[in-house]
C-alpha positions as CSV (number, residue, x, y, z in Angstrom):
1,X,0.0,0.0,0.0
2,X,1.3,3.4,-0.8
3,X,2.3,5.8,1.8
4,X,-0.6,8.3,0.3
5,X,-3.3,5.3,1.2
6,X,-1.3,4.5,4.6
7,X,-2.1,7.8,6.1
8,X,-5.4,8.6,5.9
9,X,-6.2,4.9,7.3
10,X,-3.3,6.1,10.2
11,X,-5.0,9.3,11.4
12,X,-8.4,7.2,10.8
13,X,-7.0,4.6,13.6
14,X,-5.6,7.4,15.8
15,X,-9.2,9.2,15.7
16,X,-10.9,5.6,16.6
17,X,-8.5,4.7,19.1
18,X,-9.1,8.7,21.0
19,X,-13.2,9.1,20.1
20,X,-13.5,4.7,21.7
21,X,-11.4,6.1,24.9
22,X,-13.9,8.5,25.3
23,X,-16.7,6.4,26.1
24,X,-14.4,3.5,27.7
25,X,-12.6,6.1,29.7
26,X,-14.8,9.2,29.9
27,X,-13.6,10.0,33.6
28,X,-10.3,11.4,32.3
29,X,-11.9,13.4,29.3
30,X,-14.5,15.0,31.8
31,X,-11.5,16.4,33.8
32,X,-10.5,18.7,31.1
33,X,-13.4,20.0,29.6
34,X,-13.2,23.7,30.1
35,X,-15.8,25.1,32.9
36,X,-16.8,27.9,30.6
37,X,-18.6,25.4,28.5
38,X,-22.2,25.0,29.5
39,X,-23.5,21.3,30.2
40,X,-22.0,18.4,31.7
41,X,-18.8,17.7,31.4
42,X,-19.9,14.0,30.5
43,X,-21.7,15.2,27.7
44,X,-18.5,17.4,26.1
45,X,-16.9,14.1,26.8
46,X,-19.3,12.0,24.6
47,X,-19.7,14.7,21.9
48,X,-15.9,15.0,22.0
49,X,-15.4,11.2,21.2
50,X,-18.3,11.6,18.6
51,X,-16.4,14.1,17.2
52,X,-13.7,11.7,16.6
53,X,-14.7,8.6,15.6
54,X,-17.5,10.5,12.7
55,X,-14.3,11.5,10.8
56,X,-12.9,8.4,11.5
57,X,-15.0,6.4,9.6
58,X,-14.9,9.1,6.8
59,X,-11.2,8.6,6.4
60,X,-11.9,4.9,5.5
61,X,-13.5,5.7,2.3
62,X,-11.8,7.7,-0.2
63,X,-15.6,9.5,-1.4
64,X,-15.4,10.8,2.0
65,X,-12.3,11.1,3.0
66,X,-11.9,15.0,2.2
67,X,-14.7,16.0,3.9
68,X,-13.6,13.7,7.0
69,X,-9.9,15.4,6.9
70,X,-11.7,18.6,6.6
71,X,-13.1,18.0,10.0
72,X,-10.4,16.0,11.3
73,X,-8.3,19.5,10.8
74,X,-11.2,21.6,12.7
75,X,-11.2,18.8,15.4
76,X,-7.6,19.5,16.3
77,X,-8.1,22.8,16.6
78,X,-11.3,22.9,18.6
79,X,-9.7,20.7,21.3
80,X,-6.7,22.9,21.6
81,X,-8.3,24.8,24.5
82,X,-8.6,21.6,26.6
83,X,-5.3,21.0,26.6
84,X,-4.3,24.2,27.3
85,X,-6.4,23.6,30.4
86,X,-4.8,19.9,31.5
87,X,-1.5,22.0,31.3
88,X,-2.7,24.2,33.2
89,X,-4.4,22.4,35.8
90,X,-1.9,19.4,35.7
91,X,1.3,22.0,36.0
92,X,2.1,20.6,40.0
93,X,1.5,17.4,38.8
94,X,4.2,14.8,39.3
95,X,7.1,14.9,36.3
96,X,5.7,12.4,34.3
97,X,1.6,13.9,34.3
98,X,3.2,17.0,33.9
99,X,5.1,16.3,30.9
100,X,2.4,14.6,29.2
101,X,-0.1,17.8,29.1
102,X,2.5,20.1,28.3
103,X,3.9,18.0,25.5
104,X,-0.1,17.7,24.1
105,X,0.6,21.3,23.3
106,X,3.1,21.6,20.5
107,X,1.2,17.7,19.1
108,X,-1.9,19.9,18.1
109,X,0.1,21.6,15.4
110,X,1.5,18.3,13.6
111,X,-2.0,16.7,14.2
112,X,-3.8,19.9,12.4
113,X,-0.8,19.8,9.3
114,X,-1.7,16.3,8.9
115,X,-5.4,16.2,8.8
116,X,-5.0,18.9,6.3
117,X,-2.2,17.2,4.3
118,X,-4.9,14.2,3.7
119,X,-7.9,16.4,3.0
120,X,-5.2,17.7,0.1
121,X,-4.2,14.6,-0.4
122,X,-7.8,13.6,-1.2
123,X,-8.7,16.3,-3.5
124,X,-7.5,14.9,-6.6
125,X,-9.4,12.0,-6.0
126,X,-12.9,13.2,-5.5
């Protein structure tokens, strides 16, 4: 398989594996949802991993797989201010939970180019 098929099916796994640990998890997701949102956390939590696993499936299948990248690349972005608040709130954490939400930070960038690389990826093919 080409390395232009591989990684739409990569970022499709990545989205399934984060939107599944939402509902199999959703006590770590609820922690982080910003308190300026209205609702439940719980319910950020579920929509979040909705969120995720919708363009997952779109990635699958090359008719949809622009449109999925598309919001893939919105995804990233939108989440951005939850990490910014694990950092925040995790920053006396012990080393290792530290380092994880800090180092979330500077992922969202790659995660955003690469969403957007297969959504250009895909438009020849539509």
């Amino acid at each position: 398989m080409p390395r232009s098929e591989r990684s739409p099916l990569l970022l499709a796994g990545l989205l399934a594996a984060a939107g599944a640990a939402h509902f199999a998890v959703p006590r770590q997701f609820d922690a982080i949802v910003p308190r300026a949102l209205p609702g439940a956390p719980r319910t950020w939590t579920y929509a979040g991993g909705a969120a995720e696993l919708a363009p997952a499936a779109g990635l699958a299948a090359p008719r949809t797989r622009k449109a999925a990248a598309l919001a893939a690349t919105a995804f990233f972005v939108g989440v951005f201010p939850a990490n910014v608040k694990m950092a925040v709130d995790w920053r006396h954490r012990p080393a290792p939970q530290k380092a994880a939400a800090f180092g979330r930070l500077p992922l969202q960038l790659p995660l955003v180019l690469w969403a957007r690389g297969v959504a250009r990826g895909a438009e020849g093919r539509s």
